[in-house]
C-alpha positions as a Python dict, from the first residue, in 0.01 Angstrom:
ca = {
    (1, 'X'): (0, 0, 0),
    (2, 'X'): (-198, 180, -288),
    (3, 'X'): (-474, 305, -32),
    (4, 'X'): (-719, 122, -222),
    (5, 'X'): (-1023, 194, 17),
    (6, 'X'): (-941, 579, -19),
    (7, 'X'): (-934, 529, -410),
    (8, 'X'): (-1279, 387, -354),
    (9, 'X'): (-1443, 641, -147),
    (10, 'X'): (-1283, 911, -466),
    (11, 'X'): (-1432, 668, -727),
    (12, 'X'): (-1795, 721, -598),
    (13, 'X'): (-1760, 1088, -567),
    (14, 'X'): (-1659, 1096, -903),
    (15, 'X'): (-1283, 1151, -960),
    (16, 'X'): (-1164, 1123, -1300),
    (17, 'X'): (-934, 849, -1319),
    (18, 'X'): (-834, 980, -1667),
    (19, 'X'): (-638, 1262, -1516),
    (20, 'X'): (-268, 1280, -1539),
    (21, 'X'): (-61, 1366, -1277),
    (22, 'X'): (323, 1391, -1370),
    (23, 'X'): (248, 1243, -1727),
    (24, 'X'): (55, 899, -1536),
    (25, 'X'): (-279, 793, -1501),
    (26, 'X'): (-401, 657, -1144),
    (27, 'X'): (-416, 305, -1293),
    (28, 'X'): (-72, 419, -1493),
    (29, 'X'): (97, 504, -1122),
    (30, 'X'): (-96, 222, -965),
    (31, 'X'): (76, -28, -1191),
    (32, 'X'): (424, 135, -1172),
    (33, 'X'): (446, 120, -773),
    (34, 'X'): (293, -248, -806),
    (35, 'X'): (-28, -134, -611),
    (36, 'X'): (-215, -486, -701),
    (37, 'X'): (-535, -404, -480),
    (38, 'X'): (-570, -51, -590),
    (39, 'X'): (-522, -144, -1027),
    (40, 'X'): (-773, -416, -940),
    (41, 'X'): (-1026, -107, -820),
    (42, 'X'): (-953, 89, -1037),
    (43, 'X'): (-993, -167, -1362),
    (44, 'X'): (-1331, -322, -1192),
    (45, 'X'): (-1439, 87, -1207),
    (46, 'X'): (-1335, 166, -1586),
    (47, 'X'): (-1541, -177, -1662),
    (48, 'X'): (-1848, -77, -1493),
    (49, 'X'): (-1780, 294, -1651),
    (50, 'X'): (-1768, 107, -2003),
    (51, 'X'): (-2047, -100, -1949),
    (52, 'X'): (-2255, 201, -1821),
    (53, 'X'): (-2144, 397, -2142),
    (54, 'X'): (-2221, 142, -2355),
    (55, 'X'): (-2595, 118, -2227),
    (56, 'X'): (-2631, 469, -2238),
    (57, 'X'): (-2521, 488, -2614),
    (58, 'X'): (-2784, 180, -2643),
    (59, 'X'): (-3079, 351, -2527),
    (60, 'X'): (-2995, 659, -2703),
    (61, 'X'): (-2986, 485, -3044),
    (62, 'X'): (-3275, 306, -2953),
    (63, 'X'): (-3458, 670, -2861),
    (64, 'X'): (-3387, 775, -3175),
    (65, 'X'): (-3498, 500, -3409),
    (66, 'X'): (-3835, 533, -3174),
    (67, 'X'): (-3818, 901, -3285),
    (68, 'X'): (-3794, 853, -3597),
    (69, 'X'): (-4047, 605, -3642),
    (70, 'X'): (-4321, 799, -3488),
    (71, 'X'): (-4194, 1092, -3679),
    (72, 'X'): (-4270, 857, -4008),
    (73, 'X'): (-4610, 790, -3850),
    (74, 'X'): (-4694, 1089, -3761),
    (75, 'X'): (-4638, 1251, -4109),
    (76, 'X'): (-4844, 902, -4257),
    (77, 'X'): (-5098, 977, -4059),
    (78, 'X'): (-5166, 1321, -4148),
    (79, 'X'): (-5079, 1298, -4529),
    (80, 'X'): (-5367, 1067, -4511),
    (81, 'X'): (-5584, 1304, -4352),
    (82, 'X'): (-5521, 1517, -4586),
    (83, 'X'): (-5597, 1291, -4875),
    (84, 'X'): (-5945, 1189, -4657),
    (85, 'X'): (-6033, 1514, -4543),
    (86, 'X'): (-6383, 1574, -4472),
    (87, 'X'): (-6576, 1857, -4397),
    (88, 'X'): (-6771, 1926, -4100),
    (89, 'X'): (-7147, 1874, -4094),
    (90, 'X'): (-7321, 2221, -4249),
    (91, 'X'): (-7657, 2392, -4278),
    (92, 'X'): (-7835, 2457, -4584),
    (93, 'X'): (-8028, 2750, -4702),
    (94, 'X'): (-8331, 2627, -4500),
    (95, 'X'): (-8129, 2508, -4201),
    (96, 'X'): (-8079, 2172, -4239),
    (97, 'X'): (-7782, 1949, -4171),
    (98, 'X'): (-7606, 1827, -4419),
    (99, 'X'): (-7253, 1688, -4476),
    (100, 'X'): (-7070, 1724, -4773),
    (101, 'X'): (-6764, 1487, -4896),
    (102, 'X'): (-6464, 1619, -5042),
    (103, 'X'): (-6431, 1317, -5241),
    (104, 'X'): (-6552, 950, -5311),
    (105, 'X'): (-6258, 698, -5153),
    (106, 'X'): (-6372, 370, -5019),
    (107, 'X'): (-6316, 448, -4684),
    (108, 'X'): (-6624, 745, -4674),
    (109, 'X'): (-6878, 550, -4899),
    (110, 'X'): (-6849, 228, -4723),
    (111, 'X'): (-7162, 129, -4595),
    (112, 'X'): (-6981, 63, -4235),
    (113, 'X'): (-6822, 416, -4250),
    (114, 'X'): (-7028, 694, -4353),
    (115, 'X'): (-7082, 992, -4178),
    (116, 'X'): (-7432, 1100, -4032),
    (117, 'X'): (-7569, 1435, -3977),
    (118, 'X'): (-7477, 1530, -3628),
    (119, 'X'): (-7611, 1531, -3322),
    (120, 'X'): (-7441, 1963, -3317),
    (121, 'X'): (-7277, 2075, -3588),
    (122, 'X'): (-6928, 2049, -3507),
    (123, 'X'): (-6916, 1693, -3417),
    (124, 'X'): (-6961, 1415, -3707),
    (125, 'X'): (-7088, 1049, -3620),
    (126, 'X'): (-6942, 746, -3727),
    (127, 'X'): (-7217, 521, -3837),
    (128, 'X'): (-7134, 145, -3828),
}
C-alpha cells in the first residue's frame, strides 16, 4: 500500500523526508517495500524542494550582486561629491549673498551649471 495520500498530507505540513528511521529514508523504505505510488510522491516532492532551493540560491546571488553594485554607486557618488563640493551661499561683511567655489572643475563654471545666489541662504539654485 505505501499510504501515499497520508505521505502527502505530511509533505505539506512539512515532514522531513531526510529523516532516518531504522538506518532508511522514507523514499529509502518506500523503495524497499516496493511502495511505487508513495516513491513517486515522494521523488515529485524532493524535485519541487530542489527546484525551490535552487531559485532561492538564485535570487540570493542576484540580491547580492544588486548590493554590491549600489554599494559601488553609492561610494562613486559621494567620492565625487567630495571632489565637487561646494559651499553654501554666504553673506559678506555688508550682507550680501555670495557663493564661493571650492574649486574650478568644468562641471561649476559651465555656463549651463553655475550656481546663483539664493533665493535663502541655505538653498543654492541651479541656473540653466
Amino acid at each position: 500500500q505505501g499510504h501515499a495520500a497520508a505521505v502527502e498530507l505530511l509533505l505539506q505540513a512539512g515532514a522531513d523526508t531526510g529523516l532516518r528511521g531504522l538506518g532508511r529514508t522514507a523514499l529509502e523504505w518506500a523503495n524497499v517495500e516496493n511502495h511505487a505510488t508513495t516513491v513517486a510522491v515522494l521523488r515529485r516532492h524532493a524535485t519541487a524542494l530542489a527546484v525551490v532551493k535552487a531559485r532561492a540560491a538564485k535570487a540570493e546571488e542576484e540580491m547580492m550582486a544588486r548590493t554590491a553594485a549600489a554599494e559601488e554607486a553609492m561610494a562613486a557618488l559621494l567620492a565625487e561629491e567630495r571632489l565637487h563640493d561646494v559651499s553654501l551661499p554666504q553673506k559678506n561683511k555688508r550682507g550680501r549673498k555670495k557663493t564661493v567655489e571650492r574649486h574650478s572643475c568644468p562641471c561649476h563654471t559651465s555656463p549651463l551649471y553655475t550656481l546663483e545666489a539664493a533665493t535663502s541662504p541655505t538653498e543654492p539654485t541651479l541656473a540653466r
